[in-house]
C-alpha positions in Angstrom: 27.6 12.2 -1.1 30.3 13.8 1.0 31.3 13.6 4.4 32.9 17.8 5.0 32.7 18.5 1.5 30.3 21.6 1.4 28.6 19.9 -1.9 24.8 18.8 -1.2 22.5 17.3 -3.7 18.1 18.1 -3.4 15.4 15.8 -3.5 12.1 16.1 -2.7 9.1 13.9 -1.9 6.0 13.0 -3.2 4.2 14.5 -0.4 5.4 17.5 -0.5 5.0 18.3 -4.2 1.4 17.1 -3.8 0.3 20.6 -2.1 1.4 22.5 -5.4 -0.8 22.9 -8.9 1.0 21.3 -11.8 3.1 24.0 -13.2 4.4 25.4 -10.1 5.2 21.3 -9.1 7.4 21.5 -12.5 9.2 24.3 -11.8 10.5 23.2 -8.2 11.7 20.0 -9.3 13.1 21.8 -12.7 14.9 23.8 -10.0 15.9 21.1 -8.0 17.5 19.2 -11.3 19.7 22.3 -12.1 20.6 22.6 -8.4 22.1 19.1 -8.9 23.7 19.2 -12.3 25.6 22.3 -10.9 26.6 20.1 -7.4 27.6 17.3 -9.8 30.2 20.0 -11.5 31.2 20.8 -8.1 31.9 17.1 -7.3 33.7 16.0 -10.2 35.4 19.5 -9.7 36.5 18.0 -5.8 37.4 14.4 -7.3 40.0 16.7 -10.5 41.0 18.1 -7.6 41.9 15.4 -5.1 43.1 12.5 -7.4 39.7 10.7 -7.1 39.4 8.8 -10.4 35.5 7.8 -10.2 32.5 9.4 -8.5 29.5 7.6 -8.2 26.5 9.5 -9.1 23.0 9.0 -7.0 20.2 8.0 -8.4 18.2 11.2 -7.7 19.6 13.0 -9.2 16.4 14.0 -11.1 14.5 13.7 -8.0 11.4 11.4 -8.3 11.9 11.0 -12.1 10.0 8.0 -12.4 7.7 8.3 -9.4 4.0 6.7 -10.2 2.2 10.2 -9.9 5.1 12.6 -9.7 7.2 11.8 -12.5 7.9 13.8 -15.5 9.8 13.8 -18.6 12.8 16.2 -18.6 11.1 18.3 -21.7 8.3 19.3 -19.6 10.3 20.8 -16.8 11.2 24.6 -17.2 14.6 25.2 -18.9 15.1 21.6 -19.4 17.6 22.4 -22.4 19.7 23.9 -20.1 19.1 21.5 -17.7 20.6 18.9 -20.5 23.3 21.2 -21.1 24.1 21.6 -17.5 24.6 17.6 -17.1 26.5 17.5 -20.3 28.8 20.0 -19.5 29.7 17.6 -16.5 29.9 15.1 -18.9 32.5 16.7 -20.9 34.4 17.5 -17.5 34.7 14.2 -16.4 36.2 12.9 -19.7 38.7 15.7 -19.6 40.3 14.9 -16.7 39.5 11.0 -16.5 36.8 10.7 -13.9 34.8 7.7 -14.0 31.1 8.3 -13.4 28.6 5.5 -12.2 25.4 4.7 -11.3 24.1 2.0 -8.3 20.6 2.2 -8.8 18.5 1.9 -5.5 17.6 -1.6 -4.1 13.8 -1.6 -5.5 15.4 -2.2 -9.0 14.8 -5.6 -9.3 14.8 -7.5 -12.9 14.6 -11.3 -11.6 10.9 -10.7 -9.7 7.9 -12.8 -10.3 6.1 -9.5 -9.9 5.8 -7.7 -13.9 4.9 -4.3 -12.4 8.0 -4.1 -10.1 9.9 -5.2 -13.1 8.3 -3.0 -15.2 9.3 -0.1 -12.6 12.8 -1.6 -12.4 13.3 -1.1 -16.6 11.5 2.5 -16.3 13.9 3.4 -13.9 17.0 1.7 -15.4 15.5 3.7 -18.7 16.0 6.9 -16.9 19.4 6.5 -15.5 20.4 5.2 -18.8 19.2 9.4 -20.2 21.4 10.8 -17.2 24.3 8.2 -18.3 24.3 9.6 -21.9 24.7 12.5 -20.9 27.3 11.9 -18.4 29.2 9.6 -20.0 28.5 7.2 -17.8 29.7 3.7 -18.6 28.2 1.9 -15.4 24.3 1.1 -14.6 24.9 -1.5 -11.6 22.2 -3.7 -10.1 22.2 -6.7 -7.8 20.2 -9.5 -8.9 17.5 -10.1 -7.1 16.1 -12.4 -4.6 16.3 -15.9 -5.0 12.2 -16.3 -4.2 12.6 -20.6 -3.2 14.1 -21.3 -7.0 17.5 -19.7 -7.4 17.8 -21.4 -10.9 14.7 -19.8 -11.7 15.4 -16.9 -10.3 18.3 -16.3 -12.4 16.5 -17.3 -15.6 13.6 -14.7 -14.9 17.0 -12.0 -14.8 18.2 -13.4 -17.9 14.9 -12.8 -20.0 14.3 -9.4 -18.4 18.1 -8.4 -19.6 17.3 -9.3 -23.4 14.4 -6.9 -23.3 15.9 -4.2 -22.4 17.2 -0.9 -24.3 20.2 -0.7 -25.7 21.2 2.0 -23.8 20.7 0.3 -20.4 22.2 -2.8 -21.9 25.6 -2.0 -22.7 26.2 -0.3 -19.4 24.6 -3.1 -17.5 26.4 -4.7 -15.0 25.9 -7.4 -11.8 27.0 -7.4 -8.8 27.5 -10.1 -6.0 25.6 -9.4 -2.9 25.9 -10.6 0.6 22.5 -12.8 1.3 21.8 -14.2 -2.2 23.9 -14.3 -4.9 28.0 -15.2 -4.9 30.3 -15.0 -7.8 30.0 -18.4 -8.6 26.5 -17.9 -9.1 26.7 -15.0 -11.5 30.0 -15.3 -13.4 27.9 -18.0 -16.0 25.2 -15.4 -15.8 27.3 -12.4 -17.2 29.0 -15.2 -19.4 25.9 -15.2 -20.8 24.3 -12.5 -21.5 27.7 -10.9 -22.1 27.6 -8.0 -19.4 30.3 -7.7 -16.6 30.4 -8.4 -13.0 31.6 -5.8 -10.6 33.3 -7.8 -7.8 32.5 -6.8 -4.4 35.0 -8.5 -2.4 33.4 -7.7 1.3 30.1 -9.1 0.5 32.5 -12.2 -0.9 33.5 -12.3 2.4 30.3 -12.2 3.8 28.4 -14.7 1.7 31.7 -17.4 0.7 31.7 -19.6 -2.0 34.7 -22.4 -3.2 36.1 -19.6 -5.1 39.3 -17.7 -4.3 39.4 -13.9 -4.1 42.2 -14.1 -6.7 40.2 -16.8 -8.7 37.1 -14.1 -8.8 39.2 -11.5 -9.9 40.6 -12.9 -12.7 37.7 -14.6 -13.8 35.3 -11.3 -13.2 37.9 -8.6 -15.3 37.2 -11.6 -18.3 33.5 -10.2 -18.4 34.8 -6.5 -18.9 35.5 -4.8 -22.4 36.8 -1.7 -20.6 38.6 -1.1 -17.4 36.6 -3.4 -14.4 35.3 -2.1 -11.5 35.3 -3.2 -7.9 33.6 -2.7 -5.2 35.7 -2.6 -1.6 34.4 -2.0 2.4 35.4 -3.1 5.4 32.9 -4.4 8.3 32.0 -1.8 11.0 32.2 -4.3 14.2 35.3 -6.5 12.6 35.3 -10.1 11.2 34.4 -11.9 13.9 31.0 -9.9 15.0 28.0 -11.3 14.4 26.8 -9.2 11.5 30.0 -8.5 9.2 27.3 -6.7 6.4 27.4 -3.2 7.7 30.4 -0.9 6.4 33.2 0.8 8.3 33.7 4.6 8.7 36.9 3.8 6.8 38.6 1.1 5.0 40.9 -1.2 7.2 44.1 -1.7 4.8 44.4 -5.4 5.3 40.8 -5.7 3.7 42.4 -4.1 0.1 43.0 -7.6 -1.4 46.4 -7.6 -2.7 45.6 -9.2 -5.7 44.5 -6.2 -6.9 47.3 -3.6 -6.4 49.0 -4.3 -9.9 45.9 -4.1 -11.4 44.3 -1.0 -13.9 40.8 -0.9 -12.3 38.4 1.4 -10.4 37.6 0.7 -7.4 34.7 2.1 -5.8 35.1 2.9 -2.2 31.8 1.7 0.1 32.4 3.4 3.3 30.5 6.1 5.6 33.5 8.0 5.8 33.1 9.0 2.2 35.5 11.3 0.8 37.8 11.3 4.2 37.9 7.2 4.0 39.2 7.7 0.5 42.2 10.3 1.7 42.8 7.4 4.0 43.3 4.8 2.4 45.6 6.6 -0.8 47.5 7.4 2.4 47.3 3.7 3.4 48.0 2.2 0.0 51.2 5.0 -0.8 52.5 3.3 2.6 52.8 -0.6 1.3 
């Protein structure tokens, strides 16, 4: 998404499509997924353009993809091979010219439930992003664990199973992330030990939800689980440290918040922020100042 940027992605609802017969349903949201395969282009085009070396993509991007009644397979949309092409032409783009491209699946995707058909849902959608990601190039499908539903142990175990089940091509881009509620990177640096998928640090939900580790012991121990170049996540709180709810993310990114731990460091980091593209001018600014 983009803050001034004149780059807009479409999605629909399920409501909406409802009033139309099949075929014409298929050929709006056919239309919508080459509207967004060209706005990607334009993106990545913005990030070439700007020094902006990852762009995360939303996970709409085929809009209701995997929607109980709604969804669809790509072949039965109209022009769905140029659709493919469309997605892999941005995929050659953003290896050209070095731009990371990601995917933070929405906060329904949840492998660690006690529930099988939300974790059946969860996989179908992970299954989908994986196609887009193959496309793409994408290395990055990243997911939170869970909740910890009165058994964290348990919790993390149900995760664990769910993970070995899974498709290849969702595996191997797989990745965890500490939240701000649940889970801290002491809970789920054994986890991706374990299963042998990294952890993307998010150091302001550290912040938020503390543990005995260090931010400079998390970040060593958190680029061990990579086998390509880690990614981090970075915010700053909208209302400052000491209000009462430190969760919600700035407009911007307040400098003293980049830990400096990580400025020697070859990583990505992946900007959280409302400002969007004009928090990330600011802090390049911000960091080309230290």
């Amino acid at each position: 998404m983009f803050k001034e940027h004149p780059v807009k992605f479409r999605q629909t609802t399920a409501k909406y499509l409802a009033q139309f017969p099949d075929e014409q349903r298929k050929k709006r949201l056919g239309g919508l997924c080459a509207q967004n395969a060209q706005s990607l282009l334009k993106a990545l085009d913005f990030c070439r353009d700007n020094n902006i070396g990852s762009f995360r993509i939303n996970s709409q991007i085929l809009p209701l993809k995997t929607h109980p009644e709604m969804g669809y397979d790509i072949s039965e949309l109209p022009d769905s091979d140029q659709i493919i092409n469309d997605f892999k032409t941005c995929g050659n783009f953003s290896k050209k010219y070095d731009i990371r491209t990601t995917f933070h699946p929405d906060q329904f995707i949840i492998l660690s439930s006690p529930n099988p058909d939300v974790v059946n849902r969860s996989i179908l959608d992970l299954e989908y992003q994986a196609q887009v990601a193959e496309w793409l190039n994408a290395d990055v499908i990243n997911i939170h664990a869970g909740g910890v539903y009165g058994d964290k142990p348990s919790a993390l175990l149900q995760l664990m199973k769910t993970v070995d089940t899974l498709k290849d091509s969702v595996r191997r881009r797989l990745t965890l992330e500490n939240d701000d509620r649940s889970y801290s990177p002491i809970d789920l640096l054994p986890v991706c030990s374990k299963l042998n998928i990294p952890m993307v640090y998010d150091v302001h939900h550290h912040r938020c939800l503390p543990d005995t580790l260090s931010i400079e012991e998390v970040t060593q121990k958190s680029m061990k689980t990579w086998d390509r170049e880690p990614l981090f996540h970075l915010s700053s709180p909208k209302d400052g440290w000491n209000s009462t709810n430190p969760r919600k993310h700035h407009d911007y990114i307040d400098i003293n918040d980049f830990p400096k731990e990580w400025l020697s460091l070859d990583i990505t980091v992946e900007v959280e922020a409302k400002g969007k593209e004009l928090a990330i001018e600011k802090l390049i600014k911000d960091l080309g100042s230290l």
